[in-house]
C-alpha positions as CSV (number, residue, x, y, z in Angstrom):
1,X,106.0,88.4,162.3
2,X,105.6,91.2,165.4
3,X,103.1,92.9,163.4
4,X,100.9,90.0,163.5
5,X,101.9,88.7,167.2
6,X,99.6,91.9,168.8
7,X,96.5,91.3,166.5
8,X,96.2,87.4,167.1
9,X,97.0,88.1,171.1
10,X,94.1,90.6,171.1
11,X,91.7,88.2,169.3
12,X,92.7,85.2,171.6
13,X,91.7,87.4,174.4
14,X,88.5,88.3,173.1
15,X,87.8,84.6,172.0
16,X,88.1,83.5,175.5
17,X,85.6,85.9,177.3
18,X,83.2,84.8,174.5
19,X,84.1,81.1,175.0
20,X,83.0,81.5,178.4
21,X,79.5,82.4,177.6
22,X,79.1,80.7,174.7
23,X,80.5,77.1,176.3
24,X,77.5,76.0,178.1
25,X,74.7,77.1,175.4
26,X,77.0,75.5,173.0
27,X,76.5,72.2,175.2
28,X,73.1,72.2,175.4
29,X,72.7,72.4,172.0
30,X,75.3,69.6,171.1
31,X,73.3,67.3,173.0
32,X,70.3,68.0,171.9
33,X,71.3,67.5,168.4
34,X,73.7,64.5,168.9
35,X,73.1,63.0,172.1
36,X,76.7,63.2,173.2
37,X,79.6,65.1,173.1
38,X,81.7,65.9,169.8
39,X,85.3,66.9,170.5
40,X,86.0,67.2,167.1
41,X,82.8,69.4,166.5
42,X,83.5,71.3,169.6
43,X,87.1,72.0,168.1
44,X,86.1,73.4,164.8
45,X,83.0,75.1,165.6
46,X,84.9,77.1,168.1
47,X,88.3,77.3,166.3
48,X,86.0,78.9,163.4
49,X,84.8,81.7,165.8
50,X,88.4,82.5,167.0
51,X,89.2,82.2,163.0
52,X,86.8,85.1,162.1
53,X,88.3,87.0,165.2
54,X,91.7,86.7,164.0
55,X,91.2,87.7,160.5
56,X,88.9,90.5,161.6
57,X,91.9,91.8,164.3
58,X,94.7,91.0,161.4
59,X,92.7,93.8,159.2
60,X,91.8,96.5,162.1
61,X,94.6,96.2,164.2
62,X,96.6,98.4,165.4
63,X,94.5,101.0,165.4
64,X,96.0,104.9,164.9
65,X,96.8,106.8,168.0
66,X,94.8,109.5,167.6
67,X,91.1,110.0,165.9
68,X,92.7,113.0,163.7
69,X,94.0,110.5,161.7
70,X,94.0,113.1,158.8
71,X,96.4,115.3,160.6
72,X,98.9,112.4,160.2
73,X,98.5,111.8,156.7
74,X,99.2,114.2,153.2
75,X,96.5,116.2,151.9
76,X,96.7,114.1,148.8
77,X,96.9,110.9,150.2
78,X,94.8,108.1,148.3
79,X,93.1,105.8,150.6
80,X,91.6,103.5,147.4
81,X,92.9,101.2,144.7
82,X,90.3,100.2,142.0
83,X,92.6,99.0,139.9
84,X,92.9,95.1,139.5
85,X,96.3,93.5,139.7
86,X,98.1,96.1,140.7
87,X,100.2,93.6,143.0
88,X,101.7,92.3,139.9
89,X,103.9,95.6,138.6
90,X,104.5,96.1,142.5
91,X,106.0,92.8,142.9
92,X,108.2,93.2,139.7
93,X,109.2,96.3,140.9
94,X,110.5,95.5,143.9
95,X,111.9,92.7,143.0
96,X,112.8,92.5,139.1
97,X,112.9,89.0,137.9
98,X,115.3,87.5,135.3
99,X,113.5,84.7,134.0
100,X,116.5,82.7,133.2
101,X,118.4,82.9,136.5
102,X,116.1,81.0,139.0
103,X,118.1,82.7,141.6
104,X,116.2,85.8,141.3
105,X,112.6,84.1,142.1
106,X,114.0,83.8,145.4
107,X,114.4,87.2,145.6
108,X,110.9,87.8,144.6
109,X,109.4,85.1,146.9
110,X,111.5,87.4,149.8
111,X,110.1,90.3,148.8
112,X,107.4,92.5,151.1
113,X,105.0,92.5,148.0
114,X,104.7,89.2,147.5
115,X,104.4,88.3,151.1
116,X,101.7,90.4,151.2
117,X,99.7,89.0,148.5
118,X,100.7,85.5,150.0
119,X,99.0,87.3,153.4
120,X,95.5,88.7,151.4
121,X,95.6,84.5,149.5
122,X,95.8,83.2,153.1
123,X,94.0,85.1,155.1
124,X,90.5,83.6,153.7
125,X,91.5,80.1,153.0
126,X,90.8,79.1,156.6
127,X,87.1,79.6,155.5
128,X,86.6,78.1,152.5
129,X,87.9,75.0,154.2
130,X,85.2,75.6,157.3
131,X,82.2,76.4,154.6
132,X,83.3,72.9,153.1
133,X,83.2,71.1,156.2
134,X,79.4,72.5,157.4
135,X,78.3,72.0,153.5
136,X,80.2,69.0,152.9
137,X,79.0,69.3,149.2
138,X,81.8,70.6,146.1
139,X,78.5,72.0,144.4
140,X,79.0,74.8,147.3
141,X,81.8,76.7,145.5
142,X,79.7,79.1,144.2
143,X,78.3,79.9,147.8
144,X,81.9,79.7,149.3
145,X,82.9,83.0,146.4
146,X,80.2,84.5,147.7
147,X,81.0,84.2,151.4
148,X,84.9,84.8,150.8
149,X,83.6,88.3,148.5
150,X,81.2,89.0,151.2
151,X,83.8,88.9,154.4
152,X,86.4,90.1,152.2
153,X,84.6,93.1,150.9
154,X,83.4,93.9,154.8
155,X,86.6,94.1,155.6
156,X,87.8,96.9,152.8
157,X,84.8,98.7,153.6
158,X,85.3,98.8,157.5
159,X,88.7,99.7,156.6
160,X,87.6,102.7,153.9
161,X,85.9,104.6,156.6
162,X,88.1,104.5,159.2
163,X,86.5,102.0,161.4
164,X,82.7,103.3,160.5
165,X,83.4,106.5,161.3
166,X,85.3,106.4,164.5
167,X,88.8,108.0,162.8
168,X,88.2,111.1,160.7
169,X,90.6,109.8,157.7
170,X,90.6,105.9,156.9
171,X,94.3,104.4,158.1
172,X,94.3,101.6,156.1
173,X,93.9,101.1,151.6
174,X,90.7,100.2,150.6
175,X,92.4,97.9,147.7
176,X,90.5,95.8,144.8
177,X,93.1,93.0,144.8
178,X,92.9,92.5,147.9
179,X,89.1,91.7,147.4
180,X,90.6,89.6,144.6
181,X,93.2,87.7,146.2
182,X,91.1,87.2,149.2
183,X,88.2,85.7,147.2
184,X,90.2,83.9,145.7
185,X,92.0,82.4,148.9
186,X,88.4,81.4,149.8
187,X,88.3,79.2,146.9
188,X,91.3,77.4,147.1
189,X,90.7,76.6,150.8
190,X,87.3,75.4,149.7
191,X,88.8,73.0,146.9
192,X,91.6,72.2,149.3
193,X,89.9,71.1,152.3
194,X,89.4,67.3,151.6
195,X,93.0,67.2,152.5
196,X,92.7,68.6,156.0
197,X,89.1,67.4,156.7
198,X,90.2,63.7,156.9
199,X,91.5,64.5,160.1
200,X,88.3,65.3,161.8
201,X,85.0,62.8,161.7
202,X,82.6,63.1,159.1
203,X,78.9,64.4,159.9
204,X,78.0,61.0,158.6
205,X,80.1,59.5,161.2
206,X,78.7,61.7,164.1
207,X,75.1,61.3,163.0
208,X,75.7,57.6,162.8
209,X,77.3,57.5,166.6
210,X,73.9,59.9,167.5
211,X,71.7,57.0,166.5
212,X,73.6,54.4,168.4
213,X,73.4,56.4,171.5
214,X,69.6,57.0,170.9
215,X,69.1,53.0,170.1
216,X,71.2,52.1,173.4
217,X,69.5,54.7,175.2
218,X,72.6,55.9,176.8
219,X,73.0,59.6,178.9
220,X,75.9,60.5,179.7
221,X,77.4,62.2,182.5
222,X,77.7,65.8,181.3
223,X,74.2,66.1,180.2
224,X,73.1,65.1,183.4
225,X,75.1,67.8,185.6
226,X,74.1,70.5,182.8
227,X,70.4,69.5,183.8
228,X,71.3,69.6,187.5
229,X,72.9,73.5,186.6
230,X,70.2,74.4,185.0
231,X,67.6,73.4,187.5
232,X,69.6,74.7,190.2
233,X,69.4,78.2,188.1
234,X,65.8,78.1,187.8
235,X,65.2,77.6,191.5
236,X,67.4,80.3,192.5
237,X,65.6,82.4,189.7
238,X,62.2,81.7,191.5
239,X,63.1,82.0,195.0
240,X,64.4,85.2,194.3
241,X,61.3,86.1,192.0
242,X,59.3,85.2,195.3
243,X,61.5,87.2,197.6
244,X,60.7,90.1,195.7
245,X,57.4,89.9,195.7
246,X,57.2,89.5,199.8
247,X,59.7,91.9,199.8
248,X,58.4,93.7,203.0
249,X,58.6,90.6,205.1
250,X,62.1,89.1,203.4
251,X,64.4,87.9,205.9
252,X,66.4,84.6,206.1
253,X,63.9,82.5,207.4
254,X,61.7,83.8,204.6
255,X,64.6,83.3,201.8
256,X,65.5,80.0,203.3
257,X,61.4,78.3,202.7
258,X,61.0,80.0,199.4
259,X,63.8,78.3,198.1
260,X,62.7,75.0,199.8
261,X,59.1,75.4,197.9
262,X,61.0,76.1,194.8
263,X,62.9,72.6,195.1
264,X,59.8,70.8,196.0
265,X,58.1,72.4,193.1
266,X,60.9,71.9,190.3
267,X,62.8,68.3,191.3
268,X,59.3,66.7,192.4
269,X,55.9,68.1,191.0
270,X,57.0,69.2,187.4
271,X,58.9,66.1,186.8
272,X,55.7,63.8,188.3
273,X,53.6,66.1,185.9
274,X,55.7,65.1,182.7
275,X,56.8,62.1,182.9
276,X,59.7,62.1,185.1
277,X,61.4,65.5,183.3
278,X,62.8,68.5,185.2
279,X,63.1,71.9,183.5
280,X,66.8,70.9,182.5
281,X,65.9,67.4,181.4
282,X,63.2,68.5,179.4
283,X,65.9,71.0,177.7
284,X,68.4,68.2,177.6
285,X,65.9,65.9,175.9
286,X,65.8,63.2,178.7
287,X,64.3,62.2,181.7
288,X,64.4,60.5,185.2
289,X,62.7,57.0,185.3
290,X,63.4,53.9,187.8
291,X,66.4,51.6,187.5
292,X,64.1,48.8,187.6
293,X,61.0,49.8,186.3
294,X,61.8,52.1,183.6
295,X,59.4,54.2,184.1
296,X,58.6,57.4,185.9
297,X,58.4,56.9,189.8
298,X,56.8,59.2,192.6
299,X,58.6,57.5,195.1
300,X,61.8,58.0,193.7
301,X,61.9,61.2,192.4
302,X,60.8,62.0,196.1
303,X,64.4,60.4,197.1
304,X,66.4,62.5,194.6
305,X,64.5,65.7,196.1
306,X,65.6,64.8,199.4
307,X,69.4,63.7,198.3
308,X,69.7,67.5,197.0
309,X,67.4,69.0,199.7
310,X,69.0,67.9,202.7
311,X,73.0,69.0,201.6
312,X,71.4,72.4,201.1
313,X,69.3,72.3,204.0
314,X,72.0,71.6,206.3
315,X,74.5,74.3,204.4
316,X,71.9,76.8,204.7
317,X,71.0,76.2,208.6
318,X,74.5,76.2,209.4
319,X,74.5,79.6,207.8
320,X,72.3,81.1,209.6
321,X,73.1,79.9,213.0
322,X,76.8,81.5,211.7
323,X,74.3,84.8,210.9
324,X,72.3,84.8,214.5
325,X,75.7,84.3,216.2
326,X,77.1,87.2,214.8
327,X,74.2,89.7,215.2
328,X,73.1,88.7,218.5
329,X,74.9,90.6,221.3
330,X,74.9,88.2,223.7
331,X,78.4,88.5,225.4
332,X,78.3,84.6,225.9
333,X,78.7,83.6,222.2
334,X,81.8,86.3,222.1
335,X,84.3,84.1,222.5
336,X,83.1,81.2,220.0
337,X,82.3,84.1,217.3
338,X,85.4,83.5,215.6
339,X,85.7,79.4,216.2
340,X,81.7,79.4,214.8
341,X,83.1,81.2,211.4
342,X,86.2,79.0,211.2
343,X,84.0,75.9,211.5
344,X,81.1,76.7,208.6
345,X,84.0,77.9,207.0
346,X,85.6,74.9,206.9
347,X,82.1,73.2,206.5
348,X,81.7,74.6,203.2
349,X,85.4,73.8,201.9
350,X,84.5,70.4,202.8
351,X,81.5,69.7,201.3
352,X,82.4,71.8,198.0
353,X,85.8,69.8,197.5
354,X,83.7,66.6,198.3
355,X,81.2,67.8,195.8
356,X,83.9,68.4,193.1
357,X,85.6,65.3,193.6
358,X,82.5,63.5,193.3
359,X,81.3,65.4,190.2
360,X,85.0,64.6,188.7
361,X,84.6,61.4,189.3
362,X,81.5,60.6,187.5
363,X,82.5,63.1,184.5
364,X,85.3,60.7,183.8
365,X,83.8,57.4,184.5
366,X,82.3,57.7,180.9
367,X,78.8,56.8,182.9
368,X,80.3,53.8,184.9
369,X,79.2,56.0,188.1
370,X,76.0,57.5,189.0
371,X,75.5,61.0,190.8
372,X,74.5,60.4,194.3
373,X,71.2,61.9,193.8
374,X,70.3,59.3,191.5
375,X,72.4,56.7,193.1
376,X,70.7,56.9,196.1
377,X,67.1,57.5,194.5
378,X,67.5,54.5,192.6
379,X,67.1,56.9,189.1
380,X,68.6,56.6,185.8
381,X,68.8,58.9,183.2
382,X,66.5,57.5,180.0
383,X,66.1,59.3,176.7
384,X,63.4,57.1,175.8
């Protein structure tokens, strides 16, 4: 198995840096499809990604030492096999079989031939089983050959010239039955996956929860603070779009009421121009309307400005008496310098872990609990 340990460890690693970019797109797009979160969806869509990872590391990985892989190899070394079922002699020469002693298939089962056509059978199966879960349909099989030929084909040819180019020999056999048996994998996952895919709900299922949600009109927490992220990235975006266009005359003070017009702009005029929706809302597919009313209110979406303004405001003064302190000379602030810093210091450490825990909170309420902002504006969430 250690020739397979440093492949999979590679692609795990790889899978996690693009997992972290791809986690929050991912989101937005769940919701906006389903109106609520899918482990189950979540779990295959990215177990497929670190799937294709693996299998693409299994085939490249390790890679040769050295770029003159040629210098390695004999000057008559063949680096193709185009002839189908050559796995069959190699097995029964490695491992003759006596068809009367079952004793013997053991033997064969053991051997380093047959495990490797049992590797090129499995590699694939994985995807058939994925293309029959996001086709659902048997009628697919044809499509799911064509994928399995298609991936496994890509591989032999990324393998034939030396990772496109980058070695001067290939270090690995382009081989036909491996195109075969890999194909061929495909298909059997594809006919096989009913088995495994009544673990996981059914689109059906999902799209039938989606309408419920829609019906009951319910948002739920995590759509919510991805809204609030992506409103907070927009403002920072166009505060520091406006810094740079008064760059000549950017200082804190400058910094500090760009970002407050920003705010005023994005959590109060946009969302009294359409209806009580933010930039994030809007991307989410909901938007802010009064508990009682229903309906869009100036007056409260006023409040929730001011429940996220004033945190900020009073972060961001803070901040810059901490600044002024630090670059004025006067020798009376000398000896508070350092009790200054420890204090905003500890002002920030307080207000973040109170922000987390509160953010927790909520998250796992399953929308028993409101985010102060809308708590204390009197705001709900509405996707109607």
């Amino acid at each position: 198995m250690s020739p397979y340990v440093f492949p999979v460890q590679t692609a795990f690693l790889i899978f996690v840096i693009i997992a972290m970019f791809l986690l929050v797109p991912w989101l937005i797009y769940g919701y906006r499809k389903d109106g609520f979160f899918s482990w189950s969806r979540f779990g295959v869509s990215f177990s497929f990604i670190f799937y294709l990872l693996a299998a693409y590391c299994l085939v490249i990985l390790p890679f040769p030492t050295t770029r003159n892989t040629c210098a390695q190899q004999a000057a008559d070394t063949v680096y193709y096999n185009l002839v189908p079922f050559t796995f069959v002699k190699d097995i029964m020469k490695e491992t003759p079989i006596v068809w009367s002693q079952p004793a013997s298939y053991i033997g064969m089962i053991q051997g380093r031939a047959f495990l490797q056509v049992l590797f090129n059978v499995m590699l694939l199966m994985p995807l058939g089983v994925y293309i029959r879960y996001f086709w659902q349909k048997r009628s697919y099989w044809k499509q799911a050959l064509l994928c399995g030929f298609g991936l496994s084909l890509f591989f032999e040819v990324t393998q034939i010239t030396g990772f496109y180019g980058y070695y001067d020999c290939p270090y690995r056999l382009f081989d036909v039955d491996d195109l075969l048996l890999n194909t061929s994998g495909t298909l059997l996952g594809f006919f096989a996956a009913p088995i495994m895919l009544a673990l996981f709900p059914s689109r059906a299922s999902i799209q039938a929860k989606s309408e419920q949600i829609l019906e009951q009109n319910k948002v739920y927490p995590v759509p919510q603070l991805l809204a609030l992220i992506i409103d907070g990235v927009v403002v920072v975006f166009l505060s520091n779009l406006m810094s740079i266009f008064n760059w000549s005359n950017t200082n804190a003070i400058t910094s500090t009421l760009n970002t407050m017009i920003v705010m005023l702009f994005v959590f109060f005029f946009i969302p009294s121009l359409r209806v009580g929706k933010t930039p994030g809302s809007a991307l989410m597919r909901f938007r802010y309307v009064n508990r009682k009313t229903g309906d869009p209110s100036s007056t409260s979406l006023f409040k929730r400005l001011l429940a996220l303004y004033v945190p900020w405001l009073f972060v961001t003064f803070a901040q810059l008496i901490t600044d002024y302190a630090f670059l004025n000379e006067n020798a009376m602030l000398e000896p508070y310098k350092v009790w200054i810093s420890v204090g905003i210091f500890g002002l920030h450490g307080l207000i973040l872990l109170v922000l987390f825990v509160h953010v927790m909170l909520v998250l796992f309420s399953r929308g028993k609990r409101a985010f102060y902002c809308d708590d204390v504006s009197n705001t709900r969430a509405s996707r109607k």
